[in-house]
C-alpha positions in Angstrom: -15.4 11.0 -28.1 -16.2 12.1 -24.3 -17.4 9.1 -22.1 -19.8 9.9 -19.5 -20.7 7.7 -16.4 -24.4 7.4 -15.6 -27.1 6.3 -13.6 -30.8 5.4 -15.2 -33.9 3.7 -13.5 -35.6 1.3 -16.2 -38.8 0.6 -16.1 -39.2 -1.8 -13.6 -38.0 1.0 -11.4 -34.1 -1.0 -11.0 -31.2 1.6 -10.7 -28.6 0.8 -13.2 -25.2 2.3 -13.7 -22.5 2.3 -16.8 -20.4 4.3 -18.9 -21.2 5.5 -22.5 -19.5 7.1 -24.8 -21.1 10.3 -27.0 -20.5 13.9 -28.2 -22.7 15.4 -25.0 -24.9 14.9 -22.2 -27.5 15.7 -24.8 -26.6 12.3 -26.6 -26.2 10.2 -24.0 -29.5 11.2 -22.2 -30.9 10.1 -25.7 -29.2 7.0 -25.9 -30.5 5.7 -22.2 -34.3 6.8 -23.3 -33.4 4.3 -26.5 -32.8 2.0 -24.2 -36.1 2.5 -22.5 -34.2 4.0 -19.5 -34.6 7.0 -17.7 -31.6 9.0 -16.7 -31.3 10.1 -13.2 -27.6 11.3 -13.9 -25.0 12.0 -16.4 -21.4 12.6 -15.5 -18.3 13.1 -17.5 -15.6 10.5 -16.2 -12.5 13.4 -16.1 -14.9 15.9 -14.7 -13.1 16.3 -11.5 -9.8 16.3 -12.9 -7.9 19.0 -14.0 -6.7 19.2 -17.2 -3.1 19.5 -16.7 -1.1 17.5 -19.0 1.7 16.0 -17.2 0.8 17.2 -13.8 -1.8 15.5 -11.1 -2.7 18.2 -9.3 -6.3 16.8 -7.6 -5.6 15.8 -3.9 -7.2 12.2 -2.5 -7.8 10.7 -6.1 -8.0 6.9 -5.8 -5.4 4.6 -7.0 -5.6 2.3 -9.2 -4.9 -1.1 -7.8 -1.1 -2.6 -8.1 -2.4 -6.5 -9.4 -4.9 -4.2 -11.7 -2.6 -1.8 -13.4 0.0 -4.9 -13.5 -2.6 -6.8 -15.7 -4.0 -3.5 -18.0 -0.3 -3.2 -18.6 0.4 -7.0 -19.4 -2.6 -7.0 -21.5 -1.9 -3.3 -23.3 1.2 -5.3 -24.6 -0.2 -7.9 -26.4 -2.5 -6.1 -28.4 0.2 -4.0 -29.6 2.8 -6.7 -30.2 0.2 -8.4 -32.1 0.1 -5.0 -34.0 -3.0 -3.4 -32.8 -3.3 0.8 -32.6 -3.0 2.1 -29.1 -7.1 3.2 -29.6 -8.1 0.2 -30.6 -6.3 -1.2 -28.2 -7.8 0.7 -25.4 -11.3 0.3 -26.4 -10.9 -3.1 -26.7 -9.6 -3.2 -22.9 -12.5 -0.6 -22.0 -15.4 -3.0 -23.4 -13.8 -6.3 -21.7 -12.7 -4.7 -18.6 -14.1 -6.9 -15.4 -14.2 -4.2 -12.7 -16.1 -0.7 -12.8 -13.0 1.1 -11.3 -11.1 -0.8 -14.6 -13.7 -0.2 -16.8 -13.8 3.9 -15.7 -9.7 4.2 -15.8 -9.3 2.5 -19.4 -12.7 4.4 -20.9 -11.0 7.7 -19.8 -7.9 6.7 -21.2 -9.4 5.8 -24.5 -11.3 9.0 -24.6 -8.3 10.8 -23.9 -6.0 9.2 -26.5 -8.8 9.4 -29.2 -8.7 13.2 -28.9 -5.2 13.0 -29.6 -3.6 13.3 -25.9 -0.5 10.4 -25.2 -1.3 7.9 -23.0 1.1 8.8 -20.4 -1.1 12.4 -20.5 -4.1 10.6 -20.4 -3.2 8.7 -17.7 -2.2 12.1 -16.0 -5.6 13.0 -16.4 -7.2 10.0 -15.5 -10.2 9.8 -12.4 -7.7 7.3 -10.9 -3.9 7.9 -9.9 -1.3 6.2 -11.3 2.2 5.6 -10.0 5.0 8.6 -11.1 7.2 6.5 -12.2 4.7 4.3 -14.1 3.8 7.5 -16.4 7.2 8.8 -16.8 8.3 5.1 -18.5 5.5 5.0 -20.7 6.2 8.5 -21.5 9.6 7.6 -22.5 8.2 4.4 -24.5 5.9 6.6 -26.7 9.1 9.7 -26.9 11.3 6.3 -28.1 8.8 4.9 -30.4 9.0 1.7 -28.5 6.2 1.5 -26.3 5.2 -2.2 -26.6 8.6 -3.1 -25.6 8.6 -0.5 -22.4 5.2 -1.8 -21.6 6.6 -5.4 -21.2 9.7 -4.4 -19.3 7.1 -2.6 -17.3 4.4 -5.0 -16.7 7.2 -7.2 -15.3 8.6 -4.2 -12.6 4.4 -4.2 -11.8 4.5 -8.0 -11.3 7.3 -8.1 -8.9 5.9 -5.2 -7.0 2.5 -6.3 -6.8 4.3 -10.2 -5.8 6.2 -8.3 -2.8 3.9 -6.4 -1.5 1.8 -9.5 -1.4 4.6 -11.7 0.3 5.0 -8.8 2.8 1.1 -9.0 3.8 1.0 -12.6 4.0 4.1 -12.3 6.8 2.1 -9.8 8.3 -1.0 -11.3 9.0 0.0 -13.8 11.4 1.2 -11.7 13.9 -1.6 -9.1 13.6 -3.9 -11.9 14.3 -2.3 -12.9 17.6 -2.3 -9.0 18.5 -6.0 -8.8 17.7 -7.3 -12.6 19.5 -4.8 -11.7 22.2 -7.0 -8.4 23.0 -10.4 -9.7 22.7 -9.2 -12.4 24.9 -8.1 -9.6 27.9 -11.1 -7.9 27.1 -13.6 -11.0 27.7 -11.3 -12.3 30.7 -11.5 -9.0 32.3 -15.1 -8.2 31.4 -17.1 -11.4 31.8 -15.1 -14.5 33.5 -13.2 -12.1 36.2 -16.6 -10.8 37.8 -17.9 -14.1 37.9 -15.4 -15.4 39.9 -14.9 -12.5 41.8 -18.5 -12.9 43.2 -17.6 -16.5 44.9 -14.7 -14.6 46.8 -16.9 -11.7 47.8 -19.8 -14.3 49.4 -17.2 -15.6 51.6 -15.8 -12.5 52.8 -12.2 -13.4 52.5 -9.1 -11.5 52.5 -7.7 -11.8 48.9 -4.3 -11.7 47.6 -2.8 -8.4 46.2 -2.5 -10.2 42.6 -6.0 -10.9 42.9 -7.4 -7.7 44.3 -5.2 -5.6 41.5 -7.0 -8.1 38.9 -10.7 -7.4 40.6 -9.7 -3.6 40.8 -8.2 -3.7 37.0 -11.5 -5.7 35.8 -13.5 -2.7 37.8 -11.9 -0.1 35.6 -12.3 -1.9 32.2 -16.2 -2.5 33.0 -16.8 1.2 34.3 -14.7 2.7 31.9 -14.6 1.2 28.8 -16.5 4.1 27.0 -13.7 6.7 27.9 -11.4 3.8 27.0 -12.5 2.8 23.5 -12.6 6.9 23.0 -8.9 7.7 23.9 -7.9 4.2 21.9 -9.9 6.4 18.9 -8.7 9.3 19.4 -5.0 8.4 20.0 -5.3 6.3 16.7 -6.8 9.3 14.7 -3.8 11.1 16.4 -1.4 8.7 15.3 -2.5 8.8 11.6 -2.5 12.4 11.1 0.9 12.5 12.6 1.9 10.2 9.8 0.2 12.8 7.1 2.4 15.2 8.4 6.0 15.6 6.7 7.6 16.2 9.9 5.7 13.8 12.0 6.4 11.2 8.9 9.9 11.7 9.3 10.4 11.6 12.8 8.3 8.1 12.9 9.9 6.6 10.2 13.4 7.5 12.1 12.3 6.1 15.0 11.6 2.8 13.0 15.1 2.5 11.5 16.7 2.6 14.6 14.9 -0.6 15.4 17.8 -3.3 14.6 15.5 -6.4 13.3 13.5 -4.1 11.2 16.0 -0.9 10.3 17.4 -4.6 7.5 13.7 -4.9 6.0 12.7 -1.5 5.4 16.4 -0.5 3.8 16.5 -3.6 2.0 12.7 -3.1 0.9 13.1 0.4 -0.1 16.6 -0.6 -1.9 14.6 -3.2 -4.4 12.2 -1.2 -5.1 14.4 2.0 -5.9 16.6 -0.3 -7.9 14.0 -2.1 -9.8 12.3 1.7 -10.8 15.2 3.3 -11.3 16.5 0.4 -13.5 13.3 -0.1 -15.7 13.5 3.6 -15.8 17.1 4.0 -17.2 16.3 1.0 -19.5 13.2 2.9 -21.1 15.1 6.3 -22.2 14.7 8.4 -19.4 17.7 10.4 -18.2 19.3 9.7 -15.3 18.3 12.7 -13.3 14.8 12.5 -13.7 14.9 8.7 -13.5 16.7 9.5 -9.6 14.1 11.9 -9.0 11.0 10.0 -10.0 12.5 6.2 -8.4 12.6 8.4 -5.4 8.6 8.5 -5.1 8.8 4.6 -4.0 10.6 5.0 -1.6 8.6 4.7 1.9 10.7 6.0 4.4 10.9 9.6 4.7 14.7 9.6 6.1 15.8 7.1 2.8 13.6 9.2 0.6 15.4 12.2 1.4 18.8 10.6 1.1 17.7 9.5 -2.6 16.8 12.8 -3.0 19.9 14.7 -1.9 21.7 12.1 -4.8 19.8 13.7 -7.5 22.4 17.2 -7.0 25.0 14.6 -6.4 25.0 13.0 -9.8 24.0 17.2 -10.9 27.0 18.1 -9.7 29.2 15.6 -11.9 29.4 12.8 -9.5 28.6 9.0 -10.4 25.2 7.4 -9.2 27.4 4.9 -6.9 29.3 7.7 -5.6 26.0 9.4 -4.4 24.8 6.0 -3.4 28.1 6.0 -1.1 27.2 9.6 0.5 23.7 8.7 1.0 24.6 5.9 3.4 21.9 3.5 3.6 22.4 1.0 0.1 23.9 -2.3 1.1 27.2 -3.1 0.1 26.2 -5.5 -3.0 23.7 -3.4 -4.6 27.1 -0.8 -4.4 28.9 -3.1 -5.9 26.7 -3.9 -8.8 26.2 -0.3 -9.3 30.1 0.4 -9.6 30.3 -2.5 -12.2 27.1 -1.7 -14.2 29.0 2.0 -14.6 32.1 0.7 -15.1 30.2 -1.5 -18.3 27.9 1.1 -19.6 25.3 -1.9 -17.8 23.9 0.4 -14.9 20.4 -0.3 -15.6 21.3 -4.6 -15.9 22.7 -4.6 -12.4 20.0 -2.4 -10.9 17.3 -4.8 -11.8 19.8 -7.7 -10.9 20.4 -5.8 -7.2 16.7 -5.6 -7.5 16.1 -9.5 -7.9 18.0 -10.0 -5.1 17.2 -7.5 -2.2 13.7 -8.9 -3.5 14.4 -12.6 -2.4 16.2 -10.7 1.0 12.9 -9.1 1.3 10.9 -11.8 1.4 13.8 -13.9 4.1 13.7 -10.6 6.2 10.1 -11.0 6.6 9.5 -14.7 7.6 12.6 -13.8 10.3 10.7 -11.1 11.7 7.7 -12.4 12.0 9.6 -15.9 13.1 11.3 -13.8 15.9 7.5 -12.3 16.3 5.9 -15.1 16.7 7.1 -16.6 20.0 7.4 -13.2 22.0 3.7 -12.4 21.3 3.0 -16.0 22.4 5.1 -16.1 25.4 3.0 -11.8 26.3 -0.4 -13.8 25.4 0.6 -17.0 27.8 1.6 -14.7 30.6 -1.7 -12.5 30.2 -3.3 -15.7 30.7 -1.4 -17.5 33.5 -1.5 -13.7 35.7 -5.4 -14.5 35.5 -5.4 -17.9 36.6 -3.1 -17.6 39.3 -5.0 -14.5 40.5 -8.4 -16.7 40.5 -6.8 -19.9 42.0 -4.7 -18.1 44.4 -8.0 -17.7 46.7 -9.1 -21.3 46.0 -5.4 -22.3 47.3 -5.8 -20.2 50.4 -9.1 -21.5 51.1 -8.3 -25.3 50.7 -5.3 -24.5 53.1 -7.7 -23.6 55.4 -9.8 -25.9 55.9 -7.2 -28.6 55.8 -6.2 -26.7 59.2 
């Protein structure tokens, strides 16, 4: 049955919004005046997507969030370990779901799957985007006949991913904050204590020192120009992000970043645990290993990597093993190699990609605190010497003058 997303005024005149579920706008128009609400809108929930089974073809859909699609999954595998139908299952999850992007994802889903689509083309259709390689395993689960246990090897790969990401924005925040305070802390220096002072120098008419005057002219520019300032900060910003939009410009950045030595170690190792653990939960779920290269390939970040991991898919075509291609691409540290060339070696490939995985995480996570360790103390040693080039400009005078008069 079709579920539709409305909007109704009741009769005290409150706007409300919802889904429901029913055979047509018809129905569900009747169902609000039931209600004693008047509808103001009806909307089917896939209306903007295309249906395209197995293809996402809608540009800027939203996706769903990495801690959200972690728990749906979790939760999706209980109630069918506990022996519940995938509908049921998904109605279930559509009626207790907390948030309204939630609610929206798992109703379509539902919908979808109760008109006799798979999940993994439901979620293909879905108003919200969800991960490639998500899609493909569950694809694989339902093709297997195993989809409860995909869905927990799954739900785990989500956990760790949503757990990294988090660890990597914790590490992060520090040193954007001292960027940030360190700014606002020019600006007000420059803006409101400078021309203060400034005015004391000017009453006494005294020659001042050429840190000084390049302080008083530099605090002049700020004030009188701040408008075109703040503009070229915008539009150099704007600038920057639509350079990153484009494939070229993506790839030329993302170059430039690996070439930096503290951080070229946390963006291979990052990208190497996540390929490893998608790639890995991939393999393990049925998927062959072509199509498990290409689709691990989409987590990768970094455009130059990305492409690497791409050139291995026609490796591995062409007869060659996956640590052979790993070898040729370059990149992949030397005990996720390792692991690779035993896991082969075993018939174990996808064990020792999820145990590479485990522990390029943990690396992750050590590259970060040193970076932002080795962070820390450069922005604080840039911030102090902002701040001791204004003092010495403003006490510079008051030295001069005390000089002075002690003559």
């Amino acid at each position: 049955m079709p579920a539709f997303e409305y909007k109704a005024l009741s009769a005290s005149g409150k706007l409300k919004k919802g889904l429901l579920e029913g055979d047509s706008e018809k129905q569900i128009r009747q169902q609000l005046r039931d209600k004693g609400l008047i509808p103001t809108s009806i909307e089917p929930i896939n209306k903007r997507v295309k249906n395209t089974p197995g293809v996402n073809t809608v540009l800027f859909i939203p996706q769903v969030n990495t801690a959200e699609l972690s728990l749906f999954t979790r939760e999706l595998y209980t109630l069918l370990d506990a022996g519940t139908t995938l509908n049921e299952a998904l109605k279930a999850m559509s009626q207790q779901a907390e948030s309204k992007q939630m609610k929206r994802f798992v109703t379509s889903l539902h919908t979808k799957v109760a008109e006799g689509y798979s999940l993994a083309s439901a979620m293909n259709q879905a108003p919200y985007k969800v991960p490639t390689d998500v899609v493909a395993t569950i694809q694989a689960g339902e093709e297997s006949g195993y989809l409860d246990k995909v869905l927990s090897r799954l739900a785990e790969s989500i956990e760790q991913r949503d757990q990294l990401n988090k660890k990597m924005k914790t590490a992060l925040i520090y040193p954007i904050l001292m960027v940030v305070v360190a700014i606002f802390i020019v600006f007000f220096l420059m803006v409101y204590v400078v021309p203060k002072v400034v005015k004391v120098f000017d009453n006494m008419k005294q020659d001042l020192p050429p840190l000084t005057e390049g302080l008083v002219s530099f605090s002049d520019f700020i004030q009188n120009q701040w408008g075109w300032l703040l503009g070229c900060f915008i539009v150099i910003w704007l600038g920057f992000i639509w350079l990153l939009r484009q494939p070229k410009g993506r790839y030329k950045v993302d170059a430039f970043l690996l070439k930096i030595p503290g951080l070229k170690r946390f963006l291979i190792y990052s990208s190497a645990a996540r390929w490893a653990r998608t790639l890995g939960v991939l393999i393990s779920s049925g998927v062959a290993i072509q199509d498990a290269l290409k689709i691990s390939a989409e987590v990768v970040t970094s455009a130059p990597l990305k492409k690497a991991v791409l050139i291995m898919v026609n490796d591995v075509r062409e007869g060659e093993t996956v640590g052979q291609a790993m070898v040729k691409a370059g990149f992949f540290p030397p005990l996720l190699l390792n692991l690779v060339r035993t896991g082969e070696g075993k018939g174990q490939l996808d064990a020792m990609l999820l145990k590479g995985a485990e522990h390029y995480e943990f690396s992750v996570e050590t590259s970060a605190n040193t970076l932002v360790s080795v962070l820390e103390p450069i922005l604080i040693i840039i911030m102090g010497g902002v701040v001791l080039t204004v003092v010495l400009a403003i006490m510079m005078p008051i030295f001069e003058m005390n000089q002075m008069v002690g003559t």
